[in-house]
C-alpha positions in Angstrom: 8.0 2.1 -16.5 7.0 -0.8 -19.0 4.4 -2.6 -18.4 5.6 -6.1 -17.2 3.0 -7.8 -19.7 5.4 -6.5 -22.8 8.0 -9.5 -21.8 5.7 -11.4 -24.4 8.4 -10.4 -26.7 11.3 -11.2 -24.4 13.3 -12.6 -26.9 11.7 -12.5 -29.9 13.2 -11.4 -33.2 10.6 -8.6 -34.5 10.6 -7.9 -38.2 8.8 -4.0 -38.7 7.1 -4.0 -42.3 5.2 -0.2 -43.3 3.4 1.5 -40.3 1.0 4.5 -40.2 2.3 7.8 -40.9 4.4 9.1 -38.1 6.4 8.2 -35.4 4.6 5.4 -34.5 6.7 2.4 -35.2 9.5 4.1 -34.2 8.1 4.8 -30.5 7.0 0.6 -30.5 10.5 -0.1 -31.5 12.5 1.1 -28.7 9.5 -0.3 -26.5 10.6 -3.7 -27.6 13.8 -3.5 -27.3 13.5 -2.2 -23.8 12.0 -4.8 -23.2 14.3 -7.7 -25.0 13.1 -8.0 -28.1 15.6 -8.1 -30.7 13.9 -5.1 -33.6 15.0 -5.3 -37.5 12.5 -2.5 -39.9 12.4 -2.8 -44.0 11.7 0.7 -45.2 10.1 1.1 -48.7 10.3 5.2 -49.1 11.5 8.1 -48.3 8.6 8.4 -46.0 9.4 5.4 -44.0 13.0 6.4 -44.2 12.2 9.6 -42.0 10.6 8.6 -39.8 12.7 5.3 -38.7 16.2 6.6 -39.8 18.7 4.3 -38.2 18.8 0.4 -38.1 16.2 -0.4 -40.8 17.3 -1.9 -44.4 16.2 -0.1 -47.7 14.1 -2.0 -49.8 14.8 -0.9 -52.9 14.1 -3.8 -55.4 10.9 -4.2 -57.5 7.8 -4.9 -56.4 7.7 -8.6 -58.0 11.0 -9.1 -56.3 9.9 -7.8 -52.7 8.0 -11.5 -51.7 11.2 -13.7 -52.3 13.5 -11.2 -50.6 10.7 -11.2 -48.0 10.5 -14.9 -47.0 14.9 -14.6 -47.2 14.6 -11.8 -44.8 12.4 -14.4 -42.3 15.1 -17.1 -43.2 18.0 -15.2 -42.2 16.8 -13.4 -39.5 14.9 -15.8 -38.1 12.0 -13.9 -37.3 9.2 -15.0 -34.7 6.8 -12.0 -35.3 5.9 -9.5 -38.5 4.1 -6.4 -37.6 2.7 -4.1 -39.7 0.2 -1.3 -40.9 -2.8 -2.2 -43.3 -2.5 -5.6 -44.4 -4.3 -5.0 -47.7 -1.3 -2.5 -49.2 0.1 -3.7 -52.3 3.7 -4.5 -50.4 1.7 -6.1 -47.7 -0.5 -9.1 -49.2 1.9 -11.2 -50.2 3.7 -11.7 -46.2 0.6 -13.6 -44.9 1.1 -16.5 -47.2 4.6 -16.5 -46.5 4.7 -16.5 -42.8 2.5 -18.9 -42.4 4.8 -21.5 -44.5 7.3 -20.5 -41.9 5.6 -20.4 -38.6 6.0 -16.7 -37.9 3.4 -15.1 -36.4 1.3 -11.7 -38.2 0.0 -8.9 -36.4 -1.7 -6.1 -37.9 -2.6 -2.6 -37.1 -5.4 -0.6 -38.7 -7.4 1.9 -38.0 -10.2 1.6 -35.3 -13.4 -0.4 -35.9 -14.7 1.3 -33.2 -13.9 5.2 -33.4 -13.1 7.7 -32.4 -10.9 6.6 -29.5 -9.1 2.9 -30.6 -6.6 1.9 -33.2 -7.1 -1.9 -34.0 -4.6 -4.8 -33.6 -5.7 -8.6 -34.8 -3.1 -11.0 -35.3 -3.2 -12.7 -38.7 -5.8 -9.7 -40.3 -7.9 -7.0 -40.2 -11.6 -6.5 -41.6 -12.1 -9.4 -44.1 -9.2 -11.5 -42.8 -10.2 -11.2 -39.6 -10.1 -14.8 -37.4 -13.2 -13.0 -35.1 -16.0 -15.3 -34.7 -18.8 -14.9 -37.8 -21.4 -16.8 -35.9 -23.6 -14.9 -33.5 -23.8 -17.9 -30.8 -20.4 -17.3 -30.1 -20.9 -13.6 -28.9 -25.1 -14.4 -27.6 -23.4 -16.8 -24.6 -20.7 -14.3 -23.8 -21.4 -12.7 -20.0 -22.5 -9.3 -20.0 -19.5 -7.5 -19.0 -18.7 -4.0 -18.8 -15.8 -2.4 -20.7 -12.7 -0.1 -18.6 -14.0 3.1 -19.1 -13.0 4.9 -22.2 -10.2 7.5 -22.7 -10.7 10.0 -24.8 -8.3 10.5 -27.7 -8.8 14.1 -28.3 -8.8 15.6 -32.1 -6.1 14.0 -33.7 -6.5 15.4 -37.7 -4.1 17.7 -37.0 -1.0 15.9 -36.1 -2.0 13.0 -39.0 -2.1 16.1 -41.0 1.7 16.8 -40.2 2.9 13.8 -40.3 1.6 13.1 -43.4 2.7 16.1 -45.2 6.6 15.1 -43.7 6.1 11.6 -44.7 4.6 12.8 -48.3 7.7 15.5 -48.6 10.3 13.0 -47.7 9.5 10.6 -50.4 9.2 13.0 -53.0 12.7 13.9 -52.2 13.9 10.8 -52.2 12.2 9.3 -54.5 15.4 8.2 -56.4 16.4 5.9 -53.9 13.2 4.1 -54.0 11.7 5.1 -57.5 10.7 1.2 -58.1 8.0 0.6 -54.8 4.2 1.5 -55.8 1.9 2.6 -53.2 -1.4 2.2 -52.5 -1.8 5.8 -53.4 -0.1 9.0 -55.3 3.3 9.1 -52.9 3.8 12.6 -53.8 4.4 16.3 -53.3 1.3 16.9 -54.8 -0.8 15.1 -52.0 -0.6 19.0 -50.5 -3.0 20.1 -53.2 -6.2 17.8 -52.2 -5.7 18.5 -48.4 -6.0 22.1 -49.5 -8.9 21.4 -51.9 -10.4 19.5 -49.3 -10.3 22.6 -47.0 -11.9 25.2 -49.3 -14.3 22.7 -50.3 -15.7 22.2 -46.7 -16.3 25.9 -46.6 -18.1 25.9 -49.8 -20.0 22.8 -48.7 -21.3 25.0 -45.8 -22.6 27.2 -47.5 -24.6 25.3 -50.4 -25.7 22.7 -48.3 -27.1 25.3 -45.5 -31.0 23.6 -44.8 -30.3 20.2 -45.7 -30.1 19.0 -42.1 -33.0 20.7 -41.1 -34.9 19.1 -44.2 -33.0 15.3 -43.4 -35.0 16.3 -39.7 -37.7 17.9 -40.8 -39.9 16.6 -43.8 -37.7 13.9 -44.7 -37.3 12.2 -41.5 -38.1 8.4 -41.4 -38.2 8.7 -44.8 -34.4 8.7 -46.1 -31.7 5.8 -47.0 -28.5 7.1 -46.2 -25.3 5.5 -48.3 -22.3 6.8 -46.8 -18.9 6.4 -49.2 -15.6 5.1 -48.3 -12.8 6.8 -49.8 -11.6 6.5 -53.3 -8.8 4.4 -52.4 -10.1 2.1 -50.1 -8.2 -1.0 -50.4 -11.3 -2.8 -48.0 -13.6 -1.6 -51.3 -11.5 -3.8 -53.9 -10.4 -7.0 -51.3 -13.2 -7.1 -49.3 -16.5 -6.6 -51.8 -17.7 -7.0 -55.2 -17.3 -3.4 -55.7 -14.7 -2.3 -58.5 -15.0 1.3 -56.9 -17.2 3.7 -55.2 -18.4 5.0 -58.3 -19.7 1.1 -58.7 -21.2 1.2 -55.5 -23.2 4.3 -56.3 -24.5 3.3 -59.6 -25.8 -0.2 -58.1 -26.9 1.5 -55.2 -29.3 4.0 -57.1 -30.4 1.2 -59.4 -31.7 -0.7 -56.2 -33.0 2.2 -55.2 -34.4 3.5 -58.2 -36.1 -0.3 -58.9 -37.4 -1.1 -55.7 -37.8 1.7 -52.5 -40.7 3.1 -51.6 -42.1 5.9 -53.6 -41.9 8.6 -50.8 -38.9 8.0 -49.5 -35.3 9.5 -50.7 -31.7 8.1 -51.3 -29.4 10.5 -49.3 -25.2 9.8 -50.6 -22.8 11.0 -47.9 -19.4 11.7 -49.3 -16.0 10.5 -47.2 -14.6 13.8 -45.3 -11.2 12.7 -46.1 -12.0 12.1 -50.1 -12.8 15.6 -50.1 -10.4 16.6 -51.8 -9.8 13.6 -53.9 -13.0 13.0 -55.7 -17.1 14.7 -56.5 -19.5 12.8 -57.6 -21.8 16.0 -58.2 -21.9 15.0 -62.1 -22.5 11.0 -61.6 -25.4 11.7 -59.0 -27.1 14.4 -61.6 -26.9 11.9 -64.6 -28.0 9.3 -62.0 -30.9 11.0 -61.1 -32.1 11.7 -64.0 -31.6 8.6 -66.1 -33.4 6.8 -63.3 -36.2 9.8 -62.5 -35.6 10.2 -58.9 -35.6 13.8 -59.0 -35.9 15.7 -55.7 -35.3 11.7 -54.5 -31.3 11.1 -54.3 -30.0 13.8 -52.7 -25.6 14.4 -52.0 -24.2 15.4 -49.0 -20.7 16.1 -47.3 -20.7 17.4 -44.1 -23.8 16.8 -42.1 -23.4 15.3 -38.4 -23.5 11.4 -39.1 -25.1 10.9 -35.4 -27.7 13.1 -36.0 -28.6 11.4 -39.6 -28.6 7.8 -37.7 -31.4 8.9 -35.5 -33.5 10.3 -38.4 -33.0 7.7 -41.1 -34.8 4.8 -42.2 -31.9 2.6 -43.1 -28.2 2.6 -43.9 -26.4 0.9 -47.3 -22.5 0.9 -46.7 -20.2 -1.9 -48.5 -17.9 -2.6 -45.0 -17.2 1.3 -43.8 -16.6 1.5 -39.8 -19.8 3.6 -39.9 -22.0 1.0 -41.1 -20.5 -0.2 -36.8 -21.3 3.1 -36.1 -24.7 3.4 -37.2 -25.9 0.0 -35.1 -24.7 2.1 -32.3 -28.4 3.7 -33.1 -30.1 0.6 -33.3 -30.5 1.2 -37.3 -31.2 -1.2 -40.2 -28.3 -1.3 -41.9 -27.2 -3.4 -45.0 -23.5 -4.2 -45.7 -22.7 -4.9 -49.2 -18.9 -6.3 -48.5 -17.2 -9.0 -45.8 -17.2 -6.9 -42.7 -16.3 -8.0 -39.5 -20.0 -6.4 -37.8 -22.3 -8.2 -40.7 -23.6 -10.7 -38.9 -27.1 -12.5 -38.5 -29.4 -10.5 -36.4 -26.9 -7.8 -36.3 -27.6 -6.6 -40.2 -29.9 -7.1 -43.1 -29.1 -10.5 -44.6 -31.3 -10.6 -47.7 -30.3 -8.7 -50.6 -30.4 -5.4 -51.7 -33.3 -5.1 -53.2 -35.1 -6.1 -50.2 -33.4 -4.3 -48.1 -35.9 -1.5 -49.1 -39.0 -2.5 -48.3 -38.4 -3.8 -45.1 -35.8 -1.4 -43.2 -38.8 0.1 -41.6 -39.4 -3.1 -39.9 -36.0 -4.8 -39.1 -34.1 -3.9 -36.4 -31.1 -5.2 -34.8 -31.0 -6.8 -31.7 -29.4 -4.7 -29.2 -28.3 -7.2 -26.6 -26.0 -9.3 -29.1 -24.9 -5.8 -30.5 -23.6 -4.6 -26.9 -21.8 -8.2 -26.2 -20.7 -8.1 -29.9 -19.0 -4.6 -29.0 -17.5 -5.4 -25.7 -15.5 -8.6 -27.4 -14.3 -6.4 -30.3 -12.8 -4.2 -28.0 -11.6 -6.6 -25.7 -10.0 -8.2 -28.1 -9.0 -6.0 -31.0 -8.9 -2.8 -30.1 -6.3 -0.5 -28.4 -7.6 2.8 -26.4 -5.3 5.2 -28.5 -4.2 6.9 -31.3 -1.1 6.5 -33.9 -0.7 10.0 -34.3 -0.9 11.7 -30.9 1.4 10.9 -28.2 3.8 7.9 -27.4 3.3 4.3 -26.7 -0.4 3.9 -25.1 0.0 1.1 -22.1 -3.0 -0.6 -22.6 -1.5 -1.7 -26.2 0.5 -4.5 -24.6 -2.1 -6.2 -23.6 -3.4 -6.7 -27.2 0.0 -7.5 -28.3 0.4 -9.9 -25.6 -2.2 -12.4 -27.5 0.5 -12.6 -30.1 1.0 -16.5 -30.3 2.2 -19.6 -32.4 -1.0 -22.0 -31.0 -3.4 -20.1 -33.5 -1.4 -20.5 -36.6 -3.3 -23.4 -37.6 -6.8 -21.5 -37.8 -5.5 -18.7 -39.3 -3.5 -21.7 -42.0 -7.4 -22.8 -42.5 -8.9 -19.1 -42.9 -6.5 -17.8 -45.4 -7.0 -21.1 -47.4 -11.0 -20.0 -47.8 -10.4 -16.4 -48.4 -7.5 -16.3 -50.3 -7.7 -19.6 -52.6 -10.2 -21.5 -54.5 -8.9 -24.4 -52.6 -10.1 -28.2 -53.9 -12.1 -30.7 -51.2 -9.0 -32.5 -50.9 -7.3 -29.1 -49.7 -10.1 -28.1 -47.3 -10.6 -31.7 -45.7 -6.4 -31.8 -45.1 -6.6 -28.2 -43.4 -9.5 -29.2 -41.1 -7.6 -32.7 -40.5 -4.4 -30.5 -38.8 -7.1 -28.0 -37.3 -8.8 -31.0 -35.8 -5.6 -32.8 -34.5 -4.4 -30.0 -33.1 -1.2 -29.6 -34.5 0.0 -26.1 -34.6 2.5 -26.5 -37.2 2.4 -24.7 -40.7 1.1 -25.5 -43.3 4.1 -27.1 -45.6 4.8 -25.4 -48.7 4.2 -29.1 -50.5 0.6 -28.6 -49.1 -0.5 -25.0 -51.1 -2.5 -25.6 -54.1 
């Protein structure tokens, strides 16, 4: 039985952009329509092609073509609502823009902020385009409410796992048909090689890193920084920091270090599970360590529990990772060095770098506006589920249900201040429709 709350889209015409590996869009597809919603899909690759087979058009122009076919495919289909997965993928940025001009509405999935159990869903953005509050007033005068209790997911690397090899196979073969689109990262047969990398690396890892936890618990405890890496391809790393790349990160990051922690204390690097198989920074973190003298100081690390490490460190570096969330869970001093949606006054460390050092010890956050902080994110932006395992979860119509015109003016007036180096004259006439109201676009006339 669908849930009654899903005739939000009664209606609607639904345009379908690129979803998460799998079945996923397919499943929310035939949910809308059960429900009345008229369903068009653009697929890009072979990939998308498999898994939504029937009823989609085949984008197969180039990739400075896709935004002017984009905003003809709003035109002609009249479309009230663009979903999609990851809205910082190449094929992605340039729809925000171009929905707004038209007054159709944005909603994004991404993977959870708060994980392992939720997927997220914000209309407008994700991470640094998020329209959540940045002020932590707005969460300290929130009741203190109680969240449903929490399902749990279950393991779900193994069906990603699957999915992703089909969805990787499929657009090698068919590569042909779309051999002009670029993604956000190899889109090829060879994708199987890291995955199996990345397995016979995690043995090896067991083995050479045997003792380090007990050392990180032992000797070293309250005395260690840890910096946890994103993956290599991290699209939040390049949109949402200064950062030209992890390796960046970790040069700057040791430098700090190096410069201006305590003398008995250690810099511990935690590499990204799923860049296993992608990238090792053995060779960077040697020179690094010696050029700078840290010596028995900066240590590397792959596959130690991350819980366990929270409760023994002295303070976390991550640029906007979901475990720099994770890690406040633990009530640790944490530094984020990118926009993230958790890097907020009296939640994180809001001096710089530098002085993060000396005073993790002391600075803590505070644990009351974390827990009301935590409560609104998932009441608002996060769905009890998983892409990857299983159908349609229930409770995601009720995130999807906040899908709506009225807030097309605040998201006009955000994308103007993250996205362009508007003028005074810009920023006083987006506040000016913001403050009368008006929930019309933005007219094209109106961009700088």
């Amino acid at each position: 039985m669908i849930n009654s709350r899903w005739a939000t889209f009664r209606g609607k015409r639904v345009l379908l952009l690129q979803g998460p590996v799998g079945p996923f869009f397919w499943r929310l597809a035939k949910v809308l329509e059960q429900v009345g919603a008229r369903v068009h899909k653009v697929n890009f690759n072979g990939g998308d092609f498999l898994f939504y087979p029937t009823g989609a058009t085949g984008w197969r122009g180039s990739m400075a073509d896709w935004p002017a076919y984009f905003e003809h495919l709003l035109e002609e289909l009249e479309i009230d609502i663009v979903l999609l997965f990851g809205d910082c993928r190449p094929i992605h940025r340039p729809t925000r823009q171009i929905a707004l001009r038209h007054g159709v509405t944005v909603g994004a999935f991404e993977e959870g902020y708060v994980r392992p159990n939720f997927i997220t869903f914000e209309q407008f953005g994700v991470n640094g385009y998020s329209l959540l509050p940045r002020d932590p007033l707005a969460y300290s005068v929130l009741p203190d409410q109680p969240n449903s209790p929490e399902r749990e997911v279950g393991n779900a690397f193994w069906h990603a796992a699957l999915w992703a090899a089909l969805y990787y196979s499929a657009s090698t073969l068919l590569h042909a048909l779309f051999h002009r689109y670029h993604h956000h990262r190899p889109l090829t047969i060879r994708e199987a090689w890291p995955w199996a990398r990345s397995a016979w690396r995690k043995v090896l890892y067991r083995w050479t890193e045997r003792g380090t936890m007990e050392l990180l618990t032992g000797s070293l405890s309250g005395k260690f920084y840890l910096a946890p890496l994103q993956i290599s391809f991290d699209s939040q790393v390049k949109q949402h920091s200064e950062f030209a790349s992890v390796t960046d990160f970790i040069r700057k990051v040791v430098a700090s270090f190096a410069a201006h922690a305590p003398a008995d204390t250690a810099l511990v690097i935690k590499h990204h599970p799923l860049d296993r198989g992608y990238h090792d920074y053995r060779r960077l973190i040697r020179q690094l360590a010696a050029d700078f003298g840290l010596g028995q100081r900066l240590h590397y690390i792959h596959d130690q529990h991350l819980p366990t490490l929270f409760e023994h460190m002295r303070g976390a570096v991550v640029i906007n990772s979901t475990v720099g969330f994770s890690s406040l869970t633990h009530g640790a001093a944490l530094k984020a060095c990118g926009i993230a949606i958790y890097n907020l006054e009296r939640l994180t460390f809001q001096g710089s770098l530098d002085e993060f050092w000396a005073v993790a010890c002391t600075f803590c956050p505070e644990m009351d506006l974390f827990a009301r902080f935590r409560s609104y994110l998932i009441n608002h932006t996060q769905i009890n589920g998983s892409f990857y395992k299983g159908g349609i979860d229930p409770n995601l119509c009720t995130s999807m249900a906040s899908l709506r015109t009225r807030d097309l003016t605040r998201a006009s007036e955000h994308t103007f201040l993250i996205e362009a180096r508007v003028s005074a004259e810009v920023r006083s006439r987006v506040h000016a429709i913001v403050a009368s109201g008006s929930s019309q676009p933005i007219a094209r006339r109106n961009l700088p």
